[in-house]
C-alpha positions in Angstrom: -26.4 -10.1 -15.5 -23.4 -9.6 -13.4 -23.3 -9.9 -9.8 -23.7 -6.8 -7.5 -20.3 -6.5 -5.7 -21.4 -5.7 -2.0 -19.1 -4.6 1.0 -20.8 -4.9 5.0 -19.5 -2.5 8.0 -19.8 -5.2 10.7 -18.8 -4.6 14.1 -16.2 -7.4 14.8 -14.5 -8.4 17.9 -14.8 -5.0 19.8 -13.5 -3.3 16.6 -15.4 -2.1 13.0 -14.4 -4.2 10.0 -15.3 -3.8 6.1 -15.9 -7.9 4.3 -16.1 -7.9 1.2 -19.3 -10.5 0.4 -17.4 -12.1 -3.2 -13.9 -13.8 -1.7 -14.3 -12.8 2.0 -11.3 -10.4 2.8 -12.0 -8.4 5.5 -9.6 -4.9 6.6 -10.2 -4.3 10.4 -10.5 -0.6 11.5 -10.5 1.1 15.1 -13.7 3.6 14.3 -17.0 2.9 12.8 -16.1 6.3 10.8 -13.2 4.9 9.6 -14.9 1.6 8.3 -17.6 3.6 6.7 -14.8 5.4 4.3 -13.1 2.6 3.1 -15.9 0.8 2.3 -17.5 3.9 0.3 -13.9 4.2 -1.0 -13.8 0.4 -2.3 -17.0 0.5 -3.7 -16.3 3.5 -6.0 -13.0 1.6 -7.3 -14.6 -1.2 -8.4 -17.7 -2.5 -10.5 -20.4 0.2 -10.8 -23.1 -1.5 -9.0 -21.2 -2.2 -5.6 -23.4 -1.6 -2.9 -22.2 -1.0 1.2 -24.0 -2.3 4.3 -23.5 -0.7 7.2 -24.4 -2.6 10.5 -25.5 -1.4 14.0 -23.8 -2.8 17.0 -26.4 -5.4 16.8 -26.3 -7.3 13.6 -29.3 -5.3 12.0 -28.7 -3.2 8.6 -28.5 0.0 9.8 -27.7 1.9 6.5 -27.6 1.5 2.9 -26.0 4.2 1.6 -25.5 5.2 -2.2 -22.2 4.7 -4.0 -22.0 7.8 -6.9 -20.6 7.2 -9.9 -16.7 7.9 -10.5 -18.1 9.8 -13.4 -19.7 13.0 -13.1 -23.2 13.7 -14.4 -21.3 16.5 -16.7 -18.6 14.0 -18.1 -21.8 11.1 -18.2 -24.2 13.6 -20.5 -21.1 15.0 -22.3 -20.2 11.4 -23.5 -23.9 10.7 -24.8 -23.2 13.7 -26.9 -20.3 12.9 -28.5 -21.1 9.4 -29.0 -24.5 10.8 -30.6 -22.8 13.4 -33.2 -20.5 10.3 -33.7 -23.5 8.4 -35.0 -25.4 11.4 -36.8 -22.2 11.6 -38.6 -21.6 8.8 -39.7 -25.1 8.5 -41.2 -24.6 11.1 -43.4 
């Protein structure tokens, strides 16, 4: 099973910062906001089970939010169609 990419919204020397957990990089940021986005933004671009942290001023998790698919639920069930008349097909 591969490993669950996850990003954490820590607040880091008076300013936000998003670290990423697998090689440690870390992109500084002036607003919590700000912080939130990127890491939301990361997350979507890379495997499909990243997963964000967001921290309170104190070190405890304050939010775990979901990260959507890039794929919409239309495009998702579209593709389990085709892929099924693909198969159905090809029996026959």
């Amino acid at each position: 099973m591969a490993r669950k990419e996850v990003f954490h919204v820590v607040l880091r020397d008076g300013s936000w910062a998003v670290r990423r957990q697998s090689n440690g990089y870390i992109w500084v940021f002036n607003s919590k906001t700000d912080a939130i986005d990127d890491a939301l933004r990361r997350a979507r671009k890379t495997k499909p089970r990243a997963e964000v942290l967001i921290y309170g001023t104190h070190g405890q998790v304050f939010q775990k939010p979901i990260v959507k698919s890039r794929f919409s639920e239309k495009a998702i069930r579209d593709a389990v169609r085709a892929v099924k008349s693909q198969r159905e097909a090809s029996k026959e």
